[in-house]
C-alpha positions in Angstrom: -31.7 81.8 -22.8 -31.0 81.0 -19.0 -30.9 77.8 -17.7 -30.9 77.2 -13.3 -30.5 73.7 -12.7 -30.3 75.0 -9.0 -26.3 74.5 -7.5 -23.9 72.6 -8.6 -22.5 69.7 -6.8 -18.8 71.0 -5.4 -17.0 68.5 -7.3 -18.5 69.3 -10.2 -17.6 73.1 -9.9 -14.6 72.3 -9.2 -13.7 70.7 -12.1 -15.3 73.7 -14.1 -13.5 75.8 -12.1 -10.1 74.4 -13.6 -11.3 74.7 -16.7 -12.1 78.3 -16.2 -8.2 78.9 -15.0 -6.6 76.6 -17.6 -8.6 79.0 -20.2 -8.0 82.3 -18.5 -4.4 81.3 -18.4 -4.2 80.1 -22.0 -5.6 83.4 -23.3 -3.2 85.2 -20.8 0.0 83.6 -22.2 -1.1 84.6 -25.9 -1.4 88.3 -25.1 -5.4 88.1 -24.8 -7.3 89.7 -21.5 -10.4 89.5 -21.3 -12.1 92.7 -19.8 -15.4 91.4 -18.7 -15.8 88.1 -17.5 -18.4 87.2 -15.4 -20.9 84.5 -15.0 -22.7 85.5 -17.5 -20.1 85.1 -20.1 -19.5 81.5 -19.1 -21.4 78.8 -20.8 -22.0 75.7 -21.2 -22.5 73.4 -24.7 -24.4 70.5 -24.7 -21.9 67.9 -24.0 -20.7 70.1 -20.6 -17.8 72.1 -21.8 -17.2 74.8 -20.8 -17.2 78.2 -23.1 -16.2 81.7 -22.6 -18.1 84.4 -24.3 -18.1 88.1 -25.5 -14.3 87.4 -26.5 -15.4 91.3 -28.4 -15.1 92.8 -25.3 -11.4 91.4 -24.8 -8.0 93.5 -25.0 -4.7 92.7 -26.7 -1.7 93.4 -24.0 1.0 96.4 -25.1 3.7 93.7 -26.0 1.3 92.2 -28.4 0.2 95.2 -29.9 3.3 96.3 -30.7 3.5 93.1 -32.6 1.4 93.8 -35.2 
């Protein structure tokens, strides 16, 4: 289900926007990529955090691979 609240206020997506690059980076320094990330794989729970979605569709890098 979709939700437009119309734009966001810029200090609002700002703040999001963080969040969105502390998480990408978190997943980054654990091996994790995730191969399709788009708005539409960002949401939003009902206390305003933000989530990232269709982790399915993400890849493990080489070194971690090897890992296992």
């Amino acid at each position: 289900m979709k939700v437009n609240h119309g734009r966001m206020q810029e200090d609002k997506a700002r703040k999001y926007f963080q969040k969105l690059i502390n998480t990408v980076d978190y997943c980054h320094s654990g091996g994790v990529y995730h191969s399709d990330l788009n708005p539409e794989n960002l949401l939003l729970d009902p206390s305003g955090n933000l989530k990232v979605s269709h982790l399915r569709l993400s890849a493990l890098s080489r070194q971690v691979r090897d890992d296992y």
